[in-house]
KEKE-3310 file (N, C-alpha, C; in steps of 0.2 Angstrom, whole numbers, plus 5000, padded with zeros to 4 digits):
npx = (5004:5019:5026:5035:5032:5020:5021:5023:5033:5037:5039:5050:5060:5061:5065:5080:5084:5086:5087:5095:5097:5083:5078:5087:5080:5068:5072:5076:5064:5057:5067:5065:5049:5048:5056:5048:5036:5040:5045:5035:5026:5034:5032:5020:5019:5027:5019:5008)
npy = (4742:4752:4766:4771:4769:4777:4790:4803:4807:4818:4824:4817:4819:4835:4836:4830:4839:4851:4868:4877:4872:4874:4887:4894:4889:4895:4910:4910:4908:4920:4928:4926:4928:4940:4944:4940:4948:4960:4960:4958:4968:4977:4974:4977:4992:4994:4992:4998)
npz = (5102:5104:5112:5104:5089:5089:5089:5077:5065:5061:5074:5080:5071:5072:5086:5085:5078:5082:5092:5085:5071:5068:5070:5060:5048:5051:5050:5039:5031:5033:5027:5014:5014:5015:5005:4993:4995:4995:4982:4976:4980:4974:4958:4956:4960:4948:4937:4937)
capx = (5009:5023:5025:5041:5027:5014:5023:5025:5040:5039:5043:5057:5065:5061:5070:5086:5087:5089:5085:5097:5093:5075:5079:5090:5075:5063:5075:5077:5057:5058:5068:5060:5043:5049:5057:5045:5031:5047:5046:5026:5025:5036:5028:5012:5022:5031:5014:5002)
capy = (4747:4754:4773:4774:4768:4783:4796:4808:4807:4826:4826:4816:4826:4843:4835:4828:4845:4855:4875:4882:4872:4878:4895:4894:4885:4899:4915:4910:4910:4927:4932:4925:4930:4944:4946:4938:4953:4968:4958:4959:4977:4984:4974:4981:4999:4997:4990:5002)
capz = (5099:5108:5112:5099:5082:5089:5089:5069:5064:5063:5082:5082:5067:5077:5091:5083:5071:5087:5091:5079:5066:5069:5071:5054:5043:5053:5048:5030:5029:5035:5024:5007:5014:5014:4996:4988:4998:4992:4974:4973:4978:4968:4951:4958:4957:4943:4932:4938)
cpx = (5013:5022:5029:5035:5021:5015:5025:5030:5043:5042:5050:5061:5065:5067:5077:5090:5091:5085:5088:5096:5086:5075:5081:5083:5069:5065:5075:5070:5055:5059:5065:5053:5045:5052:5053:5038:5035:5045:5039:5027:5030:5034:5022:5012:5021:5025:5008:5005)
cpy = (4750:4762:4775:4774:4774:4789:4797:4806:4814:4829:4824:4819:4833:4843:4835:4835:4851:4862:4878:4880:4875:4885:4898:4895:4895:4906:4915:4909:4914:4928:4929:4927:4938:4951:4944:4947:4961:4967:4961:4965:4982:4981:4977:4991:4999:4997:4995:5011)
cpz = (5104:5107:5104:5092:5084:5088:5081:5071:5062:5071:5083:5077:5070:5083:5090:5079:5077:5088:5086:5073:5065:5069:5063:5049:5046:5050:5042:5027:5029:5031:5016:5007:5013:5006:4992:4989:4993:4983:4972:4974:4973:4962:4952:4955:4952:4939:4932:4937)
residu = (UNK:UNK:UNK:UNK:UNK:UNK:UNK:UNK:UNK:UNK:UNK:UNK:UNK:UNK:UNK:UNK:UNK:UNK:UNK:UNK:UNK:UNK:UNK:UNK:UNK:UNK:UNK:UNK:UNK:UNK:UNK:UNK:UNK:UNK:UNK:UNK:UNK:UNK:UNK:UNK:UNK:UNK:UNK:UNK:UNK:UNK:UNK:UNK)
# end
């Protein structure tokens, strides 16, 4: 087997995507953990 068939294909897409795409993708996780956490507490509020 050569190096290129050992390696995930997760690395080479990490690679090709770049740091800003990663950063982008990383940001916009941020911010839905974060409206979904806003969403949940305040039905929590509102229900109780």
């Amino acid at each position: 087997m050569t190096e290129e068939s050992t390696k995930s294909p997760w690395t080479d897409r990490f690679k090709k995507m770049g740091v800003a795409a990663f950063l982008f993708f990383f940001i916009k996780g941020l911010v839905w953990l974060a409206i979904f956490f806003g969403l949940g507490k305040w039905l929590k509020d509102f229900f109780s």
